[in-house]
PLY file of the C-alpha trace (Angstrom):
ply
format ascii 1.0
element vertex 415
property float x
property float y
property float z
element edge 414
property int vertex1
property int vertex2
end_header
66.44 -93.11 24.22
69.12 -94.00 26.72
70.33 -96.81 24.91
70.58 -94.74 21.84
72.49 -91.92 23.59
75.03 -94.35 24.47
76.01 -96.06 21.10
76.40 -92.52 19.82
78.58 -91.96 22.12
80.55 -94.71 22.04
80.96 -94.22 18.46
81.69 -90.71 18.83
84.66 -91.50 21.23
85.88 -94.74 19.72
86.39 -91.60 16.39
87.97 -89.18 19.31
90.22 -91.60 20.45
91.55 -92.61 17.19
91.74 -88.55 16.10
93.59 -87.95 19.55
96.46 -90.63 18.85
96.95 -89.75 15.11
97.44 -85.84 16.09
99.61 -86.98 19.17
101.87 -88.60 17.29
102.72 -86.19 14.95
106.33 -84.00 15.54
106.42 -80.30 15.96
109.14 -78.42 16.99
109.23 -76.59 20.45
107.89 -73.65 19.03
105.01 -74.87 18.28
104.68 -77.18 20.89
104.67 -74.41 22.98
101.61 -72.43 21.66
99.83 -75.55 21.59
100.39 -76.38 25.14
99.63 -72.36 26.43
96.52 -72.46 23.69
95.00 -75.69 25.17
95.49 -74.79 28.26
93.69 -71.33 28.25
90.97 -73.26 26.45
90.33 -75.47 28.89
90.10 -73.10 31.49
87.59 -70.98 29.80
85.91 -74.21 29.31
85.98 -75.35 33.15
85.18 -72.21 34.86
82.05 -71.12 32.57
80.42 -74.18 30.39
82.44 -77.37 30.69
78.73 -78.76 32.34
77.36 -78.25 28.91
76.29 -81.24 26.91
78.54 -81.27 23.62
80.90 -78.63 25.58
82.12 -81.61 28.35
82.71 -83.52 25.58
84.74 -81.10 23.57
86.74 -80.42 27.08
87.61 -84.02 27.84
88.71 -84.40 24.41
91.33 -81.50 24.81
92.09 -83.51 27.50
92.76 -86.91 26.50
95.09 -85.06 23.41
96.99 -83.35 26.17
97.93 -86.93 28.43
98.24 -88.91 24.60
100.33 -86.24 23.27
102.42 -86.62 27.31
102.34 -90.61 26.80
103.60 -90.44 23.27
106.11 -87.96 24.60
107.26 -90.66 27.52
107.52 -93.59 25.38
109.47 -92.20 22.39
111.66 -89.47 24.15
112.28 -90.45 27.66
112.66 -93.99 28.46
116.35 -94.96 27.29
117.26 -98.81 27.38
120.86 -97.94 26.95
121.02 -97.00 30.76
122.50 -99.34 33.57
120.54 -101.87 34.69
119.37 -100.44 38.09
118.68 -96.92 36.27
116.49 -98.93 33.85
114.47 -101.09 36.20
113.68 -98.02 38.34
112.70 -95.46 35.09
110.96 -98.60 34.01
108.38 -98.47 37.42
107.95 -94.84 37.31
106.44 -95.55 33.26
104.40 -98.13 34.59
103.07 -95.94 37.55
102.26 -93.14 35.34
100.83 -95.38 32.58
98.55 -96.87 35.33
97.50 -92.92 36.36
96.88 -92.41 32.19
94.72 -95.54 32.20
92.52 -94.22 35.36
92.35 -90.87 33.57
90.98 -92.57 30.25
88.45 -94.38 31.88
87.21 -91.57 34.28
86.59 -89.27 31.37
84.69 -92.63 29.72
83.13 -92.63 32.76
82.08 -89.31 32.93
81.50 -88.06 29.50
77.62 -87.56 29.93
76.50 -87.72 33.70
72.84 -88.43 34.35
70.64 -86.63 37.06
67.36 -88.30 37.00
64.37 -86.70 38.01
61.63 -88.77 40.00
59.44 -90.86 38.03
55.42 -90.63 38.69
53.52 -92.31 41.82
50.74 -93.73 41.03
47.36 -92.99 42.74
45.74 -96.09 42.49
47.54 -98.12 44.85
46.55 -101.83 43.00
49.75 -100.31 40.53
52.18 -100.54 43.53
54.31 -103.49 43.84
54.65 -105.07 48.05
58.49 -104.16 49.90
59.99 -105.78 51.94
62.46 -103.38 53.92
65.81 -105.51 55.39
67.75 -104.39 57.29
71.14 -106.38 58.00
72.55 -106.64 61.58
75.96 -108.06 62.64
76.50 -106.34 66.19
74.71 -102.90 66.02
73.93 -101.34 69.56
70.00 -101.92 70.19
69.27 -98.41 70.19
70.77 -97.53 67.18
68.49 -100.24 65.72
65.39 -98.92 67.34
66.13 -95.12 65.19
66.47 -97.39 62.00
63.56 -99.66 62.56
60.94 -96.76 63.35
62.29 -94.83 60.85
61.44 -98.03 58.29
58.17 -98.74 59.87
57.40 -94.49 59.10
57.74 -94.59 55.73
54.81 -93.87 53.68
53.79 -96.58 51.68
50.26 -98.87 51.69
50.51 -100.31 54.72
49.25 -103.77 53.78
52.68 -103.19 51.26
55.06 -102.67 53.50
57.26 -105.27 55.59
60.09 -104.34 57.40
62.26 -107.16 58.40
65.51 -107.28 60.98
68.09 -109.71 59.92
70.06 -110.56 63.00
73.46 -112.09 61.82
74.75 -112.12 65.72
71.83 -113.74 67.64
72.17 -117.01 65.10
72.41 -120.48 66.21
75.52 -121.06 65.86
76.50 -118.09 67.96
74.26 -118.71 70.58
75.14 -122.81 70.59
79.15 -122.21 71.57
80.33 -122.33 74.87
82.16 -119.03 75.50
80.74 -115.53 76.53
79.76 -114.93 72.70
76.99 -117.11 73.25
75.56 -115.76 76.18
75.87 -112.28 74.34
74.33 -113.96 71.28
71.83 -115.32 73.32
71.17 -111.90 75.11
70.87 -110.37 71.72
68.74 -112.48 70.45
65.99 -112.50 73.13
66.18 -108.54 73.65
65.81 -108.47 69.66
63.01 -110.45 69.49
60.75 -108.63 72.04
62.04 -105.54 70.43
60.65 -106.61 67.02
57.34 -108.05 68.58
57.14 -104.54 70.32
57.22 -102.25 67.30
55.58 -104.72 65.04
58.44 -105.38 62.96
59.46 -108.90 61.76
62.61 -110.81 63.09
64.89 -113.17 61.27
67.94 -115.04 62.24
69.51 -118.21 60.60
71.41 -121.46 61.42
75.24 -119.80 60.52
76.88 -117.00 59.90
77.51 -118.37 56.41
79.25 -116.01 53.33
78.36 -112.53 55.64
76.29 -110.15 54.54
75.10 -111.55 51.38
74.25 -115.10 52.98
72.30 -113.04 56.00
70.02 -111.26 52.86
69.74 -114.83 51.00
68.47 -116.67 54.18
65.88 -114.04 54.34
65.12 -114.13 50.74
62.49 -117.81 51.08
60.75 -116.21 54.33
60.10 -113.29 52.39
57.84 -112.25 49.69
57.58 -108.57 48.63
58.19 -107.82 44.80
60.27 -104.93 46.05
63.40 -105.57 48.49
64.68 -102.22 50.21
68.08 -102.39 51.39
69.21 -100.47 54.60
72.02 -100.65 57.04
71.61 -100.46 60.74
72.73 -97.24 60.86
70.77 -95.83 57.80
67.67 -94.03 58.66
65.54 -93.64 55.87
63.05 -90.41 54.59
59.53 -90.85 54.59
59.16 -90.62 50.81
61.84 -92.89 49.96
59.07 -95.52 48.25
57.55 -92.70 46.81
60.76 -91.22 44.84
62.20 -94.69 44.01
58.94 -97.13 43.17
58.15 -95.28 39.65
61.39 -96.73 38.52
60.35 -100.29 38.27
57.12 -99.14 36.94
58.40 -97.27 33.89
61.06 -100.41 33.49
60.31 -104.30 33.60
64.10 -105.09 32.91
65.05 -102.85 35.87
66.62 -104.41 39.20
68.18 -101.83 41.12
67.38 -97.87 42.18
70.55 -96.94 44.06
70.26 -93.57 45.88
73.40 -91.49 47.32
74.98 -92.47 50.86
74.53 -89.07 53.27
76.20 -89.22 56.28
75.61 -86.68 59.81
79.18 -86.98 60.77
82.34 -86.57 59.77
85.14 -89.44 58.97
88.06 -89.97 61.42
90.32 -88.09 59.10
87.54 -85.17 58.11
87.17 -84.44 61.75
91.25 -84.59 62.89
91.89 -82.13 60.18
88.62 -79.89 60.85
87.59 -80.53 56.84
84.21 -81.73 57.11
82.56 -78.28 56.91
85.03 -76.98 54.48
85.79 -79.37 51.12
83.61 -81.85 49.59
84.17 -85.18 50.93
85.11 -88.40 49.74
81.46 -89.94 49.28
80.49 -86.54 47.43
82.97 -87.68 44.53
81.72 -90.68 44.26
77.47 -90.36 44.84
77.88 -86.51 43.29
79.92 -87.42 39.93
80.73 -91.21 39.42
77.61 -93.08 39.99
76.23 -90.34 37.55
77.97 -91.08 34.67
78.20 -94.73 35.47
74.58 -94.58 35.03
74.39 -93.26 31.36
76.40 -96.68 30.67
73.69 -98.69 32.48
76.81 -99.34 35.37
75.66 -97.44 37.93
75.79 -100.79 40.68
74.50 -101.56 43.96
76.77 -100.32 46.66
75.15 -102.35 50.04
72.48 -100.12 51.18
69.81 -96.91 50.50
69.36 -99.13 47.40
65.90 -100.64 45.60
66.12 -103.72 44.11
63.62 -106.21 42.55
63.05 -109.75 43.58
62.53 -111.39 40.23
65.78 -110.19 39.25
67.93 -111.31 42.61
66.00 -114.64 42.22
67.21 -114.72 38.74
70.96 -114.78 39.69
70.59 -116.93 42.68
70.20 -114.23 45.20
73.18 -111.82 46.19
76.45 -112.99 45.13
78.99 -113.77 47.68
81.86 -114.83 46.14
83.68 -111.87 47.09
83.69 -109.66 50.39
81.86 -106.71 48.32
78.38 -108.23 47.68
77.20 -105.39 46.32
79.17 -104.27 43.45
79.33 -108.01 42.36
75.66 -108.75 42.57
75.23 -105.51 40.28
77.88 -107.65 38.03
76.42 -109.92 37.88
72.82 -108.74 36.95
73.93 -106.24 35.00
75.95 -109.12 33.00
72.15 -110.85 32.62
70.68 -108.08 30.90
69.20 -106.29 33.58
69.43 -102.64 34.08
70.02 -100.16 37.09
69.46 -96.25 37.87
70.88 -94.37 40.06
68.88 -91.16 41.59
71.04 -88.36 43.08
69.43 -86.96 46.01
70.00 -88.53 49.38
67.08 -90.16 50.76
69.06 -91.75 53.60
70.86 -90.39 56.89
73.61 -92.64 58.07
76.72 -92.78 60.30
80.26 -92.74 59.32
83.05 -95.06 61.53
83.90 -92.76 64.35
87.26 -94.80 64.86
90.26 -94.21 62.46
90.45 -98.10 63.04
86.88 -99.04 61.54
87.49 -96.13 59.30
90.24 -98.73 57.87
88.74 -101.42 58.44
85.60 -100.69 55.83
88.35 -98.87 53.39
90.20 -102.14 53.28
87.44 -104.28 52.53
86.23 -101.88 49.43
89.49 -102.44 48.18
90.09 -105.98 48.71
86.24 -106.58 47.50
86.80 -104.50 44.28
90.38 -106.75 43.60
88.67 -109.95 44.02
86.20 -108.34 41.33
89.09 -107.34 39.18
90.61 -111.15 39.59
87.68 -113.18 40.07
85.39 -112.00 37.88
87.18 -109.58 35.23
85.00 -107.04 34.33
86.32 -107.43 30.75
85.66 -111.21 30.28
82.05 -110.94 31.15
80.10 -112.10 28.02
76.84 -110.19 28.69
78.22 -106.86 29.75
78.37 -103.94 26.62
81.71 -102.29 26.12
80.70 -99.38 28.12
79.62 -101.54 30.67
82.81 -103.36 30.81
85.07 -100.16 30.62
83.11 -98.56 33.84
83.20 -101.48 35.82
87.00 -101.62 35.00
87.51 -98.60 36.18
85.74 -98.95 39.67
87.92 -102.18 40.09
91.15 -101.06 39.06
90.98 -97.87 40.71
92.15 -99.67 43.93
95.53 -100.70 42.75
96.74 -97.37 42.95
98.44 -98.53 46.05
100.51 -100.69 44.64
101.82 -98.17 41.85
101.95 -94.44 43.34
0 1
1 2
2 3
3 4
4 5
5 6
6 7
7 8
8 9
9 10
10 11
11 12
12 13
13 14
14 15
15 16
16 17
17 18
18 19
19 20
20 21
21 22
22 23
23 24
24 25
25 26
26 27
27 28
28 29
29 30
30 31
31 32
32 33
33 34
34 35
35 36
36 37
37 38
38 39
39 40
40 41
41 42
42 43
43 44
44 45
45 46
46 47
47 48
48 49
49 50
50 51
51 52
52 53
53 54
54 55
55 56
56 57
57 58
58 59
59 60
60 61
61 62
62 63
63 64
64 65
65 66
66 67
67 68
68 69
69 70
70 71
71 72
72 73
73 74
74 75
75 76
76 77
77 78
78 79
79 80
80 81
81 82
82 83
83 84
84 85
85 86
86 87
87 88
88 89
89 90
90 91
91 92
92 93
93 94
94 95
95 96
96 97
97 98
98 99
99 100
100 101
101 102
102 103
103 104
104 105
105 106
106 107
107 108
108 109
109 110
110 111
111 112
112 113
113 114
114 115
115 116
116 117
117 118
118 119
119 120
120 121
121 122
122 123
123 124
124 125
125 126
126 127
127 128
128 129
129 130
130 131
131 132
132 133
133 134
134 135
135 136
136 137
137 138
138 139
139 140
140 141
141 142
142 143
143 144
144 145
145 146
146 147
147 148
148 149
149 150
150 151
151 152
152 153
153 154
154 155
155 156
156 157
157 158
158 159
159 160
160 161
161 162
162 163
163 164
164 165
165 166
166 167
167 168
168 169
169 170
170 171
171 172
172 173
173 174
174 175
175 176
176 177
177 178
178 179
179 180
180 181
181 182
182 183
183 184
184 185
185 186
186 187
187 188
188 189
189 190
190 191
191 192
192 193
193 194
194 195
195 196
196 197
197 198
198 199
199 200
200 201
201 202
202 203
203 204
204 205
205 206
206 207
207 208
208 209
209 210
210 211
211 212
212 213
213 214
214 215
215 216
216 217
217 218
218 219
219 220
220 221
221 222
222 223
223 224
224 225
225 226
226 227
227 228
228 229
229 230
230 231
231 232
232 233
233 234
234 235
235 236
236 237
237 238
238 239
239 240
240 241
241 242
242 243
243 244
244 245
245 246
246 247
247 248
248 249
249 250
250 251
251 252
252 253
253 254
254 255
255 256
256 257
257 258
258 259
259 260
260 261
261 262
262 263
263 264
264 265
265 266
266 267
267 268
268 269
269 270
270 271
271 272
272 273
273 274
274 275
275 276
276 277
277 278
278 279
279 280
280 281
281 282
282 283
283 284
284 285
285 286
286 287
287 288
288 289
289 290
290 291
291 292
292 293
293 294
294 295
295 296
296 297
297 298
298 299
299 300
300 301
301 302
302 303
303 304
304 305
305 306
306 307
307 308
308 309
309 310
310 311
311 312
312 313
313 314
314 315
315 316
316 317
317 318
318 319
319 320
320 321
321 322
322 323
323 324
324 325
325 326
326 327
327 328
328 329
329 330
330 331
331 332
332 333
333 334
334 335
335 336
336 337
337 338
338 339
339 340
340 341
341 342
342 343
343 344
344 345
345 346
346 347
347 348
348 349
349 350
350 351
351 352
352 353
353 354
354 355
355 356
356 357
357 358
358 359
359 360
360 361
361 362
362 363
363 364
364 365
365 366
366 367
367 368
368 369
369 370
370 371
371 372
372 373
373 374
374 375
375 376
376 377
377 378
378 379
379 380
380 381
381 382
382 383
383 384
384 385
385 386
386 387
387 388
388 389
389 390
390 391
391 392
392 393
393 394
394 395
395 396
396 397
397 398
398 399
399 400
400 401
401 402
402 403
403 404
404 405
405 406
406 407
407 408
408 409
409 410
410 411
411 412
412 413
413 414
């Protein structure tokens, strides 16, 4: 049914889209241009305060839309930019198109994005516990505080599952051997982590993994765990990410209903606020950032089959990692390109709204940069690396929605 749901509406916007430029482009005078504008405009009001949520309704309102920034574009180009100008006045009018045109371009694809946002509601749980596939629970650590890792790994361990299904597994990334083999003070710290780690593990029954190097980050920690491992299911969780106890049993019924499926990807909920939320006292009064993003995005990426892995409170399946070679590391954001590049194999995702995760947000405005920084530079190295739009396996819709999470980020370089 998905799948039929979104050719339709493909179809149906490929037909809006061609309707929207052939009215754009025809001439009124300003009379007319005027009503149209004020008529429009109280429509989509009416629209957005009372029953722009509505099926065929959101679709109606974000064609009104896309006429409104075509009929603007057509506007720009034809009326505006004058190439008689000095050369200084035309460079600069020139850069001000382009940074527009760039904002028109993210507008198209958001309302791509979200013409028909899925919430998904949570798929049966089998009694018979034969049905339920083994997890393996890892959880990557680079130089998390011990205690911190203690909440996480109990939390793991307390999650209701069949016990005799359930692994959890700590992936130490700075007690390896290379860290622990230099001759500085890293190596007594890596060799301090390392032992504590180890008798913490042995204490709460949890398993411990290290490796040789601290080879390609995060995704090369997960893929040296990947052979020592063997659970059909691999849940993904950050140190910092305490899971709910019924996380298996709102996620599993995915992979049941779906052989083709590799990834369940639930919503990031953090306890505190950002560096910024807190300094300007906004965390208890606007939605934040990660709202956007986990409340509207990843919802209508996932009526394209795009809705991607993004590093942790995600579900994924073995047979499918194995399939691709484990996570990909070719770029700094393993998790959007893994989903790439599964998603480019035929494989499918979901995404399930409600947070089933509590995590931390950086305290520092420095690591608050720091991780903003690498999303960006991750998502560019997507863009140039592995172009969304050259990707043989992807669908249209697939490719337009991934565009539009990777070019979002070069809004610094335009505005």
């Amino acid at each position: 049914m998905p799948s039929i749901n979104e050719n339709l509406a493909s179809k149906l916007l490929i037909l809006i889209i061609c309707l929207s430029i052939f009215f754009t482009s025809i001439p009124v005078d300003n009379t007319t241009q005027s009503l149209l504008s004020i008529n429009i405009i109280g429509i989509l009001f009416i629209l957005n305060r009372y029953v722009s949520h509505i099926g065929f309704i959101r679709v109606f309102y974000l064609c009104l839309c896309v006429f409104v920034v075509l009929r603007y574009l057509f506007w720009r180009i034809f009326f505006t930019l004058d190439f008689s100008n000095d050369l200084p006045s035309f460079i600069v009018s020139v850069i001000l198109f382009l940074a527009e045109a760039y904002g028109i371009y993210m507008f198209l694809l958001s309302c791509f994005v979200s013409l028909r946002p899925i919430e998904r509601t949570t798929p049966p749980f089998p009694s018979d516990e034969n049905l339920l596939p083994s997890v393996d629970v890892f959880i990557p650590s680079y130089d998390e505080d011990q205690s911190l890792l203690t909440i996480t790994l109990l939390a793991a361990l307390n999650i209701r599952y069949p016990k005799d299904k359930l692994k959890v597994y700590l992936l130490d990334d700075g007690g390896t051997l290379a860290k622990r083999q230099q001759n500085n003070k890293t190596a007594l710290a890596a060799q301090l982590r390392h032992k504590n780690l180890k008798e913490l593990c042995i204490k709460l029954g949890v398993n411990y993994l290290t490796r040789a190097k601290n080879d390609h980050a995060k995704a090369g920690n997960m893929n040296a765990a990947l052979p020592h491992t063997q659970g059909e299911l691999i849940l993904i969780l950050d140190a910092d990410h305490v899971p709910s106890v019924d996380f298996l049993h709102k996620t599993v019924g995915n992979f049941l209903e779906d052989e083709k499926l590799f990834l369940v990807q639930t919503p990031h909920f953090f306890i505190n606020p950002d560096p910024i939320e807190k300094n300007l006292d906004l965390y208890q009064n606007m939605p934040s950032e990660n709202h956007m993003f986990y409340g509207a995005i990843q919802l209508g990426l996932d009526f394209w089959n795009a809705s991607f892995f993004c590093g942790s409170a995600a579900l994924l399946r073995r047979k499918a990692l194995l399939d691709s070679n484990g996570f990909s590391g070719m770029t700094i954001t393993e998790d959007a390109e893994t989903a790439l590049t599964l998603h480019n194999k035929g494989w499918r995702s979901r995404y399930f709204k409600y947070p089933l995760i509590s995590g931390l947000q950086p305290e520092t405005f420095s690591s608050f940069m720091i991780q903003r920084m690498r999303w960006a530079q991750g998502m560019v190295q997507i863009f140039l690396m592995k172009n969304p739009a050259l990707q043989s396996g992807l669908s249209i819709p697939q490719k337009l929605s991934y565009l539009s999470s990777s070019s979002f980020w070069f809004f610094l370089f335009l505005e």
